[in-house]
RODO-2510 file (C-alpha; in nm, 4 decimals, decimal comma):
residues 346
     n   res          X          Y          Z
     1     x    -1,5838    -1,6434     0,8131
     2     x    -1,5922    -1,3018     0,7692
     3     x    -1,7674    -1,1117     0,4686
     4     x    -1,4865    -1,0170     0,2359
     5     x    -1,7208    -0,7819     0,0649
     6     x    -1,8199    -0,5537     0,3389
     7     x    -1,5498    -0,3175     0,3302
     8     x    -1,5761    -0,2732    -0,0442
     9     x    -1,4709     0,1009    -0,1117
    10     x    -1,7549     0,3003    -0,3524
    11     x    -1,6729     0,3808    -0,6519
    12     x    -1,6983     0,7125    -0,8615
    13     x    -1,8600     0,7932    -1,1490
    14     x    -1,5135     0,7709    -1,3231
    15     x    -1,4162     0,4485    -1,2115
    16     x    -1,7709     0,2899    -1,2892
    17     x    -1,7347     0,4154    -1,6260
    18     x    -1,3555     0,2894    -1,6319
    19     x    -1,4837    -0,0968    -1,4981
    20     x    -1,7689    -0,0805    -1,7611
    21     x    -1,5924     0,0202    -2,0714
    22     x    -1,3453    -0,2945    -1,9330
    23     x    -1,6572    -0,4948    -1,9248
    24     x    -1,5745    -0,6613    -2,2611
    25     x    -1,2948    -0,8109    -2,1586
    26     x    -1,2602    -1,1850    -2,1026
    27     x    -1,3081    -1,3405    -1,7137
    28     x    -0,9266    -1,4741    -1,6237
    29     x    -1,0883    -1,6938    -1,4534
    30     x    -1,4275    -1,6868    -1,2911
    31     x    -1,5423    -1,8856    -0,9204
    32     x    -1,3465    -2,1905    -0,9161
    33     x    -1,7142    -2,3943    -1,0172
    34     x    -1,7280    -2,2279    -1,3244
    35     x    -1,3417    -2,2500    -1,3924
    36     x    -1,3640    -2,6086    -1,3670
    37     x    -1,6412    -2,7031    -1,6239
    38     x    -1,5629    -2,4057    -1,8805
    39     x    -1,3341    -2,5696    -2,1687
    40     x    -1,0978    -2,3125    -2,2843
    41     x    -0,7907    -2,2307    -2,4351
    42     x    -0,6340    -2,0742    -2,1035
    43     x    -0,6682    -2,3606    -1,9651
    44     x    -0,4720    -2,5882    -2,1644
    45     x    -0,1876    -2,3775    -2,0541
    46     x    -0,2378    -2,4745    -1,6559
    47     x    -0,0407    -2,8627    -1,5963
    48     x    -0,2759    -2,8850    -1,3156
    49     x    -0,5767    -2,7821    -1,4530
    50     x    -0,6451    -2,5216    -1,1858
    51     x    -0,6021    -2,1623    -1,1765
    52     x    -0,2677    -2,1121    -1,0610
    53     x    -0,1854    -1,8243    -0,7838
    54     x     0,1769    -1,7215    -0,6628
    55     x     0,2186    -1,5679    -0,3371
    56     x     0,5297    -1,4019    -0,1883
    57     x     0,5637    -1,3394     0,1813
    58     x     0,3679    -1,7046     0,2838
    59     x     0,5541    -1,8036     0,5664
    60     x     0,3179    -1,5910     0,7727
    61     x     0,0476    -1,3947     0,8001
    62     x    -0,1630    -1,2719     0,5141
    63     x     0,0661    -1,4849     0,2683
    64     x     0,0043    -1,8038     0,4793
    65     x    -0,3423    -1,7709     0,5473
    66     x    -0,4259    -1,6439     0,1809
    67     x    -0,2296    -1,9288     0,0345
    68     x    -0,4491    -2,2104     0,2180
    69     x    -0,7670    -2,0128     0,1897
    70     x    -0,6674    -2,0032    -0,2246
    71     x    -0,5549    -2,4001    -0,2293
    72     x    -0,8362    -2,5172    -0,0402
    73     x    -1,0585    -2,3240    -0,2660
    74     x    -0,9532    -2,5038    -0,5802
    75     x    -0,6395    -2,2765    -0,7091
    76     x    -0,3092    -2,4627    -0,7547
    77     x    -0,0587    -2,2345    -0,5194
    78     x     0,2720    -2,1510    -0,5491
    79     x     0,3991    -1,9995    -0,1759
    80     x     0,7373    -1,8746    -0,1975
    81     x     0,9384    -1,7389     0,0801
    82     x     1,2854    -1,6451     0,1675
    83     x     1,5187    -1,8446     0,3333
    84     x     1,2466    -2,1313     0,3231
    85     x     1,5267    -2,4103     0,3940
    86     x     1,6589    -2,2442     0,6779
    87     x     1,5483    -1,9708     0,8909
    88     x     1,1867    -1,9906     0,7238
    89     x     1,2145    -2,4065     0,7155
    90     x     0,9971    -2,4677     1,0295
    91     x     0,7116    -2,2398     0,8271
    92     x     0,7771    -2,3915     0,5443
    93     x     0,7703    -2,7853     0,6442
    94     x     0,4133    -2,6743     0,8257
    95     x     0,2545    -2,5408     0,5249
    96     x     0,4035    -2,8834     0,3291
    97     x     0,2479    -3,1115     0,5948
    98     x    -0,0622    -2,9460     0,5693
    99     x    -0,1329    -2,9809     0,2441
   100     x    -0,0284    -3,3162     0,2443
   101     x    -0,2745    -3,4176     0,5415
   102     x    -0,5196    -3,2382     0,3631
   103     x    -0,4655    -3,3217     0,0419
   104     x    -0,4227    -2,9322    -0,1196
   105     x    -0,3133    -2,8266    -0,4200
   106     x    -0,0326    -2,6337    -0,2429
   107     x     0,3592    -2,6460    -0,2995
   108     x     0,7120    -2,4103    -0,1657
   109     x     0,9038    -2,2355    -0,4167
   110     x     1,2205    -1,9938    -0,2082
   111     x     1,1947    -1,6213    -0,3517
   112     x     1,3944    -1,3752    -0,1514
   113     x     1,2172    -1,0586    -0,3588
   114     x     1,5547    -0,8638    -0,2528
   115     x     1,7110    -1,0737    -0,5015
   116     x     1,6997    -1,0794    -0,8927
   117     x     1,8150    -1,3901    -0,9571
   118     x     1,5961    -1,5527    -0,6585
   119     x     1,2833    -1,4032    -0,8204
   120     x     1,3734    -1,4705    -1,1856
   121     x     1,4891    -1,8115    -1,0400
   122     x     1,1448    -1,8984    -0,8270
   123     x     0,8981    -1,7786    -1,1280
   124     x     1,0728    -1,9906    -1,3758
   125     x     1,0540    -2,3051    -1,1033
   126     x     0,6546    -2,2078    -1,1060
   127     x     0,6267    -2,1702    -1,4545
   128     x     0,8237    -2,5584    -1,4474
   129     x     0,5863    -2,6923    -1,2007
   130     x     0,2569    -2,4941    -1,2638
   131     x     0,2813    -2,4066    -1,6552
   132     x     0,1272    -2,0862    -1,5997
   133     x     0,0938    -1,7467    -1,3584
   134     x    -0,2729    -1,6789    -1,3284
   135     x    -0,2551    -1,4585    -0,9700
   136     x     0,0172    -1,3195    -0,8367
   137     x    -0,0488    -1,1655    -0,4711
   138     x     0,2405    -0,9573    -0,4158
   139     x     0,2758    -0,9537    -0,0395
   140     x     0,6400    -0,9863     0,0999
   141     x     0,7080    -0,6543     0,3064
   142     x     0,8956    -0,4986     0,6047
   143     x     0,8630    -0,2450     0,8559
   144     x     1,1364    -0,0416     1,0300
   145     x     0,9998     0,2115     1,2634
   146     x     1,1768     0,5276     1,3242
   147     x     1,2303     0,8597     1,2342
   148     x     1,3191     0,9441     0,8732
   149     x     1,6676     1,0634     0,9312
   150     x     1,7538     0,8441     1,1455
   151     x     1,9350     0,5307     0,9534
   152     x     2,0446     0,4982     0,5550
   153     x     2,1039     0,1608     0,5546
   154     x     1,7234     0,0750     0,7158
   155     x     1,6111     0,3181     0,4188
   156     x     1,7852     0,1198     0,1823
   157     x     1,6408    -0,2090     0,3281
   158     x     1,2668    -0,0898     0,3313
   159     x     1,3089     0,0286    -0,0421
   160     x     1,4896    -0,3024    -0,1423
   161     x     1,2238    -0,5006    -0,0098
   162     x     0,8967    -0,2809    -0,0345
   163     x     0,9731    -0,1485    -0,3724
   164     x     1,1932    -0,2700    -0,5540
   165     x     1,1355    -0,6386    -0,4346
   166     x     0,7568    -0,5594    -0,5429
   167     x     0,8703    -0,4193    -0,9102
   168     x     1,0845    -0,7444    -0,9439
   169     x     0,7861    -0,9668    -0,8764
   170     x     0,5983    -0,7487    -1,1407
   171     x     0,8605    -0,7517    -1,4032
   172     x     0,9182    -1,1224    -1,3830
   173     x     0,5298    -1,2134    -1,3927
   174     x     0,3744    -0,9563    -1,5770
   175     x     0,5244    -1,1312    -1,9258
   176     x     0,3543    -1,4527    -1,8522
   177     x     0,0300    -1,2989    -1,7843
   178     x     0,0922    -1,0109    -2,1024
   179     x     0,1459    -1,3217    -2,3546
   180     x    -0,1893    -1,5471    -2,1596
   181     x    -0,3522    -1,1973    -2,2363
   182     x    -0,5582    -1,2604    -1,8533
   183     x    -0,4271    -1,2252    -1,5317
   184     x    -0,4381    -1,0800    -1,1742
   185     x    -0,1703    -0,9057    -0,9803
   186     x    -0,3022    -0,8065    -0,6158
   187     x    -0,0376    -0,5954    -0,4267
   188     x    -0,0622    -0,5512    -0,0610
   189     x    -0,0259    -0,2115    -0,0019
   190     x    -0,1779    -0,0324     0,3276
   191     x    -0,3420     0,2505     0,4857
   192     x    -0,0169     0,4135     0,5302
   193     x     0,0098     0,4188     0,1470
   194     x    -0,2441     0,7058     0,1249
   195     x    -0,2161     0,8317     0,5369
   196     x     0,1204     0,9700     0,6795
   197     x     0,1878     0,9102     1,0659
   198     x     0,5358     0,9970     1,2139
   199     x     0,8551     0,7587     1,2923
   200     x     0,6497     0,5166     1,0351
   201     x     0,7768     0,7553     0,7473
   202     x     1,0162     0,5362     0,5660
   203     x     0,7283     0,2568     0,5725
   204     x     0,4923     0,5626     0,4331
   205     x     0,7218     0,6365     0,1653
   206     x     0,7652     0,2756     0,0236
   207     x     0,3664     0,2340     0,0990
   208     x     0,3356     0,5476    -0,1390
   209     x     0,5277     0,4176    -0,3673
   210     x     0,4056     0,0686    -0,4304
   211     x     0,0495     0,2590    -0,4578
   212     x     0,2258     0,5187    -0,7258
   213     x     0,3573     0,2443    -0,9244
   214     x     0,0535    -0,0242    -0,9558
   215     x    -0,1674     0,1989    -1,0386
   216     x     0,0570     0,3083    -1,3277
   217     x     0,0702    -0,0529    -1,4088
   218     x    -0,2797    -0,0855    -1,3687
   219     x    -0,3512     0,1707    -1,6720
   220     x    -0,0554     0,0469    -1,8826
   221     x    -0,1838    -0,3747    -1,8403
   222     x    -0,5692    -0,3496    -1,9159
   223     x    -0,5054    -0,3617    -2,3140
   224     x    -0,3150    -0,7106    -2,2499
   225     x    -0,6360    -0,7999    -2,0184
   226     x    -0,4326    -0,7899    -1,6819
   227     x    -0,5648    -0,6034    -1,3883
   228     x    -0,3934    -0,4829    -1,0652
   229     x    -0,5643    -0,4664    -0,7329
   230     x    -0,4135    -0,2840    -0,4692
   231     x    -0,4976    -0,4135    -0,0804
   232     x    -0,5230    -0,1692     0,1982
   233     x    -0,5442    -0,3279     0,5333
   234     x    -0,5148    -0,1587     0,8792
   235     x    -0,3466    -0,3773     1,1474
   236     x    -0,3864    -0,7105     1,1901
   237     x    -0,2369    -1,0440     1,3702
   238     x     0,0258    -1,0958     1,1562
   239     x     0,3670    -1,1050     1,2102
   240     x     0,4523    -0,7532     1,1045
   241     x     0,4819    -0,6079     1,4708
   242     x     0,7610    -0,8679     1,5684
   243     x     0,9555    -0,8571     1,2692
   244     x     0,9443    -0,4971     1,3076
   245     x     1,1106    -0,4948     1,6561
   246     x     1,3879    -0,7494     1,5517
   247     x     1,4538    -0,5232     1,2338
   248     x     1,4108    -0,1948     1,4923
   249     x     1,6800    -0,3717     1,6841
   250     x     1,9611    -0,4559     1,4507
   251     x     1,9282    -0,1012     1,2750
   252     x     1,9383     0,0542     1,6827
   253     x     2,2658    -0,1927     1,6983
   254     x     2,4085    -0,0512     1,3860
   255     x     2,3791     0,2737     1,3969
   256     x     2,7185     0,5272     1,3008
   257     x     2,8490     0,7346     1,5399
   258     x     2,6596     1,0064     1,3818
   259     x     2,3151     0,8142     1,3545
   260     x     2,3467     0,7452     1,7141
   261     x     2,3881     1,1279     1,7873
   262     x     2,0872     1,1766     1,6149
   263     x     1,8845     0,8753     1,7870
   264     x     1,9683     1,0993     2,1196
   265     x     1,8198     1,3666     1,9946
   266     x     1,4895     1,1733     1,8274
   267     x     1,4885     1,0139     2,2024
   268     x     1,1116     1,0668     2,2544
   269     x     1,0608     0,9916     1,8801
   270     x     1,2380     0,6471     1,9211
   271     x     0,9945     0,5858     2,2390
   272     x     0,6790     0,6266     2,0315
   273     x     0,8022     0,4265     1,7683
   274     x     0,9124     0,1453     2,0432
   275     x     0,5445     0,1914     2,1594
   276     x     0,3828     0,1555     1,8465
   277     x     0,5429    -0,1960     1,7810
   278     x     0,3636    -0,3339     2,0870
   279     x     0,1251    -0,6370     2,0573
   280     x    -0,2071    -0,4790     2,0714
   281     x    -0,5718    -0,6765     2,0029
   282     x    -0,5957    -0,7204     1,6468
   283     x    -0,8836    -0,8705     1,3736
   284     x    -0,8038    -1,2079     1,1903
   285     x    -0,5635    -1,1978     0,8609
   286     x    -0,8246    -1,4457     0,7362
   287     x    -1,0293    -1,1469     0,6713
   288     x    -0,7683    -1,0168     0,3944
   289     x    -0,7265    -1,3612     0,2751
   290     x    -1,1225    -1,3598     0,2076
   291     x    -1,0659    -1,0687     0,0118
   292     x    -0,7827    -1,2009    -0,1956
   293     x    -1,0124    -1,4641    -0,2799
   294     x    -1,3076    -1,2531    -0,3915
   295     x    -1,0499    -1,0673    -0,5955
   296     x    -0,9380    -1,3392    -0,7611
   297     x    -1,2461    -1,5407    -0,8394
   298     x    -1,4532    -1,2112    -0,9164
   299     x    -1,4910    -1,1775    -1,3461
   300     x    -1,2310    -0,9445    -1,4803
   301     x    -1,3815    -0,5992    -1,5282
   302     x    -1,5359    -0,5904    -1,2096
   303     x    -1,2757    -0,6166    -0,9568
   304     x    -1,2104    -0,2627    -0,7862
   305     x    -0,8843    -0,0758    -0,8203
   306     x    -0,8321    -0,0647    -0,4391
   307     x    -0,9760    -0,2634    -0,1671
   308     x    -0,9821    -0,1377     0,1860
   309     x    -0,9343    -0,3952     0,4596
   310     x    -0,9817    -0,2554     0,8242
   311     x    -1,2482    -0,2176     1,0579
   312     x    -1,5587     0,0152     0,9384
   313     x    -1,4969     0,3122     1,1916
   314     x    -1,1624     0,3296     1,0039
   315     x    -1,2435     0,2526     0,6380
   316     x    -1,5291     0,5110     0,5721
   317     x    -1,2256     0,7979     0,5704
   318     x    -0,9866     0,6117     0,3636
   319     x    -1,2473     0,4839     0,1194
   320     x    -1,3472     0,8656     0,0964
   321     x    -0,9968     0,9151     0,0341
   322     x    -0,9557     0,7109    -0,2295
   323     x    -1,2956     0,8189    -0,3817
   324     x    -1,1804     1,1991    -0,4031
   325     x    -0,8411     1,0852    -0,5735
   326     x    -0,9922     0,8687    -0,7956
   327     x    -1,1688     1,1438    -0,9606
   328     x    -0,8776     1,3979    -0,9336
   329     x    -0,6549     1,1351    -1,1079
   330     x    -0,9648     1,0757    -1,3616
   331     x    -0,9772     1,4457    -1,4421
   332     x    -0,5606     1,4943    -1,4378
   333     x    -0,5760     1,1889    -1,7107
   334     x    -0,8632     1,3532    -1,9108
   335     x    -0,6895     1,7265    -1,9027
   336     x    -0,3694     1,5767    -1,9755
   337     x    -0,5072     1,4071    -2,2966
   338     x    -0,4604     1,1025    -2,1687
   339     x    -0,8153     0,9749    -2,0849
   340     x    -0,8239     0,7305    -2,3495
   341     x    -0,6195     0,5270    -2,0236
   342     x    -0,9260     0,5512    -1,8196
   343     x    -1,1721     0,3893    -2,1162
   344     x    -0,9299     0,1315    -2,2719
   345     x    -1,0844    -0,2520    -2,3338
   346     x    -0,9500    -0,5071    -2,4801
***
């Protein structure tokens, strides 16, 4: 198994001084061996008497792989999915008969994150069936390659799902944790949420976004005792590449008269984009699982904002990326009297 901690970013002075002063707070939980034996009153809340961790996304990839890596590891999970009696049911009978041959901890709720009442709808079924949110891992997502101008409606679609699906996640858990005054939210964001590269701009933009608006959250949880982590992995053997070329190929299909004039002249665009969703060698998703579980078994306090996930010729620049925002957002906060965000504890 691979070391989850090894491509831990560094942190600056100002975020050091950011975990410590959130030192104080309470562990949500703490490795599932001292979970188990503490006696405590968040854990009256949990019907199982785990930890309890809801995943979106988990009929592949890092959702599936995080969400047995979690249940075999002593969490009660929750994986949700869309469509999880029909076009996801093969994924989602799997992931039953696995944890019934092995006995897990491990049960399939439907969320379609596009969808209000789907999300208010699944977290209310987990809240039925697991008493309480401890983790939520925030990881349904799309791709659709291409240039920016090229298609409205796939715009719409990436922002539905990337953003706005993420928000609705966070707005529908974020009360449960607020009122438990503990909790974890880990959003899968990417490299492309801090790097730009051409005909993935729409996938950029949403990356941006969901990296824009958990950090926010990040500030405006820690006096309830939540804390966000943000995942940013580079490539790996999920799922992502195929979905994007089906979802490449019905926006292609749909395309206005218009659109289509401008997909003629984007031509050589459209061919790197076309390139770029070929299969290519990639590392194991059970690598970002292992981080999702260090994240959510490390003490609260001392879980970094951001977590890089991608091979170390790639994360040095990103992690010095991160490090150099970090303090320009420290000193922005400070100048704009609001540091008090930076030192708040419970």
């Amino acid at each position: 198994m691979a070391d989850p901690t090894r491509n831990r970013a560094t942190h600056s002075i100002a975020r050091r001084s950011f975990v410590a002063a959130l030192g104080a707070m309470p562990m949500t939980f703490g490795v599932i061996a001292s979970a188990a034996s503490a006696a405590s009153a968040a854990e009256t809340r949990h019907a199982s008497g785990r930890p309890v961790a809801l995943i979106t996304g988990a009929s592949s990839g890092f959702g599936r792989v995080s969400a047995t890596t979690l249940a075999r590891s002593g969490f009660h999970v929750i994986a949700t999915m869309r469509n999880a009696e029909t076009s996801n049911a093969d994924a989602a009978n799997s992931l039953r008969t696995l944890a019934r041959n092995e006995d897990l901890p491990l049960e399939i709720i439907e969320i379609d994150v596009d969808s209000d009442a789907s999300v208010d709808a699944g977290v209310a079924q987990a809240m039925e069936r697991a008493g309480t949110i401890d983790v939520l891992f925030n990881n349904a997502g799309i791709n659709i390659p291409g240039p920016v101008e090229l298609s409205m409606d796939a715009a719409r679609q990436s922002f539905e799902t990337n953003v706005f699906g993420q928000l609705r996640l966070l707005r529908a858990v974020a009360p449960i944790m607020r009122g438990n005054r503990s909790g974890l939210i880990i959003q899968m964001s990417s490299g492309l949420g801090r790097i730009v590269m051409p005909t993935s701009g729409m996938y950029c933009a949403t990356k941006f976004a969901q990296e824009a608006m958990f950090e926010s959250a990040a500030y405006e949880l820690h006096p309830f005792g939540v804390e966000v982590a943000i995942i940013q992995p580079s490539d790996y053997a999920t799922r992502i590449k195929p979905n994007s070329r089906r979802y490449f190929a019905d926006m292609m299909a749909s395309l206005s008269p218009d659109d289509q004039a401008r997909a003629r002249d984007y031509a050589e665009h459209i061919a790197v984009a076309e390139q770029q969703m070929e299969d290519t060698p990639a590392p194991d998703p059970q690598e970002v699982a292992d981080i999702v579980f260090t994240l959510a078994t490390t003490p609260a306090g001392e879980r970094p904002l951001r977590q890089v996930a991608m091979p170390p010729e790639l994360a040095g620049g990103l992690n010095e990326l991160n490090g150099t925002l970090e303090e320009v957002q420290s000193a922005v906060l400070s100048g704009s009297g609001l540091g008090r965000w930076l030192t708040l504890a419970t």
